[in-house]
C-alpha positions as CSV (number, residue, x, y, z in Angstrom):
1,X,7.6,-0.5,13.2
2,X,4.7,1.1,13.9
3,X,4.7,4.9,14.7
4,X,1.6,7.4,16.1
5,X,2.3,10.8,14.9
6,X,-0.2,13.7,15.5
7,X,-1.3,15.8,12.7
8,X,0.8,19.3,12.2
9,X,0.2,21.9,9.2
10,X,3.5,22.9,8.6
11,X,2.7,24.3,5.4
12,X,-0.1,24.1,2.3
13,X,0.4,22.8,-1.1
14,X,0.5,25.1,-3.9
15,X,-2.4,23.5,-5.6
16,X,-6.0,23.9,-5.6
17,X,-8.4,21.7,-4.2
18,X,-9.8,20.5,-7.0
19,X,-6.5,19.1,-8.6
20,X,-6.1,17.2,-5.3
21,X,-9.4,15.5,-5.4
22,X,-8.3,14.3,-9.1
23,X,-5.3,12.9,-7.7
24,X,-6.9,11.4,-4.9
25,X,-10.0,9.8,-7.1
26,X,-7.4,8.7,-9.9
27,X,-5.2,7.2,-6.9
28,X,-8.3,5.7,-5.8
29,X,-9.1,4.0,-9.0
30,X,-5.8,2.1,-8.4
31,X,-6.8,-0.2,-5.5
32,X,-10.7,0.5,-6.2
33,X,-11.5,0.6,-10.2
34,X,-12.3,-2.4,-12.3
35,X,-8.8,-2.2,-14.8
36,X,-6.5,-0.5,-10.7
37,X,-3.0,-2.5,-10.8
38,X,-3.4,-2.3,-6.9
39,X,-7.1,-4.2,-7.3
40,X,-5.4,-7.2,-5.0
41,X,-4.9,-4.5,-2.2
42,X,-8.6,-4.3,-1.7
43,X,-10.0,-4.7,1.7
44,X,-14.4,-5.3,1.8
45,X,-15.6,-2.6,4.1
46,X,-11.7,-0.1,3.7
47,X,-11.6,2.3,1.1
48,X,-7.4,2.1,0.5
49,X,-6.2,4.6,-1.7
50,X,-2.4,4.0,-3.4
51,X,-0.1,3.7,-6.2
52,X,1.6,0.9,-7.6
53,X,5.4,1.4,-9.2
54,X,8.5,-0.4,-10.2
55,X,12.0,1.0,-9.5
56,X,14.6,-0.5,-12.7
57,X,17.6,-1.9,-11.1
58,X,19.2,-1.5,-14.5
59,X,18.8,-0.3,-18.3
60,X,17.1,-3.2,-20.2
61,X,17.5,-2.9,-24.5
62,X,14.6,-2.6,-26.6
63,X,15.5,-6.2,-27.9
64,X,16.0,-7.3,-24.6
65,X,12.2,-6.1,-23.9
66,X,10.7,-7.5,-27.1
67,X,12.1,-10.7,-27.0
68,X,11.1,-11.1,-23.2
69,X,14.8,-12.4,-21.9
70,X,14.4,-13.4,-18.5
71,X,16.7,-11.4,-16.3
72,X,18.8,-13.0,-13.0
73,X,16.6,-12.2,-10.1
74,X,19.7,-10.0,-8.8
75,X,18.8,-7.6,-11.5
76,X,14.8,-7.6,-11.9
77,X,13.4,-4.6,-10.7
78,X,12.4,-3.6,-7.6
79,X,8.5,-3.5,-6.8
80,X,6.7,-0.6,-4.4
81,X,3.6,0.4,-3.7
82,X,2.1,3.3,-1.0
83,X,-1.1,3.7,0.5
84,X,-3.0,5.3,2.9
85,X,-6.7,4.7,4.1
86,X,-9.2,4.9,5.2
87,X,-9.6,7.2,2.1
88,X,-11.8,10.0,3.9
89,X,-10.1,9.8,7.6
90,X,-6.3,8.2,7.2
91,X,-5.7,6.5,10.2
92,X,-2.5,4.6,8.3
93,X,0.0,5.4,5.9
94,X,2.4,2.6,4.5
95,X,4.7,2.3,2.3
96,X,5.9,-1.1,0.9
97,X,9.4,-2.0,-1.0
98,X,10.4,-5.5,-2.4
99,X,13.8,-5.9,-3.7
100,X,13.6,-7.5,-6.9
101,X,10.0,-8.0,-6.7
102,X,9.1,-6.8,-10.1
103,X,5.9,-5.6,-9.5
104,X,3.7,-3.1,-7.2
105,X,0.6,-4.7,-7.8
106,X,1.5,-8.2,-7.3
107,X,4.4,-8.3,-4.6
108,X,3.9,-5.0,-2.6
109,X,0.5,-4.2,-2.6
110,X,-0.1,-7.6,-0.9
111,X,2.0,-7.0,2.0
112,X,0.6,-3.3,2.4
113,X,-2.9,-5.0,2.6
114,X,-1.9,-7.2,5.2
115,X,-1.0,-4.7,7.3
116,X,-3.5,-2.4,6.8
117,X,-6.0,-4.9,7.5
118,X,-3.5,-6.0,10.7
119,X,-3.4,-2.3,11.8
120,X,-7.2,-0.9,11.5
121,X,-8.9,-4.3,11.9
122,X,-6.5,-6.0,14.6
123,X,-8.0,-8.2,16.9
124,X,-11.4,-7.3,18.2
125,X,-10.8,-5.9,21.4
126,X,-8.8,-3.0,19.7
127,X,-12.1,-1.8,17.4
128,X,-9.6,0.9,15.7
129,X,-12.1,0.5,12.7
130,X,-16.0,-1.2,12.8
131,X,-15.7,-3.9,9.5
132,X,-18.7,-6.1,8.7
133,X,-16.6,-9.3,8.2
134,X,-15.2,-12.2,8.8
135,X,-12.8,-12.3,6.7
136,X,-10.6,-10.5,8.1
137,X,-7.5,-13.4,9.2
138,X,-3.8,-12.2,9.3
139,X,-2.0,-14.7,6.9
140,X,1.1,-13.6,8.8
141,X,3.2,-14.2,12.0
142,X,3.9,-11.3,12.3
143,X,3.8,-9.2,15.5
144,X,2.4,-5.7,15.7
145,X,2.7,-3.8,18.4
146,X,0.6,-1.0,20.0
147,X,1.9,2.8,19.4
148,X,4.3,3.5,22.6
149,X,4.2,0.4,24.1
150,X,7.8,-2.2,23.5
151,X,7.4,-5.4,21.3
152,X,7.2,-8.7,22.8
């Protein structure tokens, strides 16, 4: 689902503006730095800005994690990851969950790249965002729709 919301101050953070420009760089490094877990999330020409993470289905043993004992896929954990971008002027927020998925960086930060891409790139008659490219090609079938307007 897509939705448009309009931007609203309901409130300000408690923190200064220079710890939120750490956050924001150190988020950046994620998708953007050389050693980012979310490096796959990349888009030529989009600044993305997000954070990878795993949520544990269950308690795993020290042994258990030394040895490396493959779990069943019914209890590997869970793989997220949010974004938002571009990273100066947001136009999208997403965030993406994958049951079982194991890993931010390499099962959910791979969908929320495809529909980044899907959302400010789109099809060239929507020119949400300007990207010198061609490689921008969904790998999908799926449908977005417009903000407001029913699906097809």
């Amino acid at each position: 689902m897509v939705y448009e919301n309009r931007q609203e101050v309901e409130r300000k953070l408690p923190v200064s503006k220079e710890t939120l420009d750490i956050v924001k760089r150190a988020l950046w490094r994620v998708v953007n730095g050389k050693r980012g877990t979310a490096r796959i999330a990349k888009i030529k020409g989009i600044e993305i800005i997000g954070k990878t993470g795993t949520a544990q289905v269950v308690g795993r043993r020290k042994s258990e994690i030394s040895r490396n004992i493959e779990r069943p896929a019914h209890l590997k954990a869970h793989a997220w990851f949010v974004a938002f971008a571009p990273a100066d002027d947001p136009k999208i927020a997403v965030s993406v969950m994958v049951e079982h998925g194991e890993h931010g960086s390499s099962a959910a930060s791979p969908i929320a790249r495809e529909i980044i891409k899907a959302y400010l790139v789109g099809n060239e008659s929507q020119n949400r965002l300007k990207v010198e490219s061609e490689e921008y090609i969904l790998t999908s079938n799926a449908k977005f729709r417009e903000p407001d307007k029913p699906y097809d």
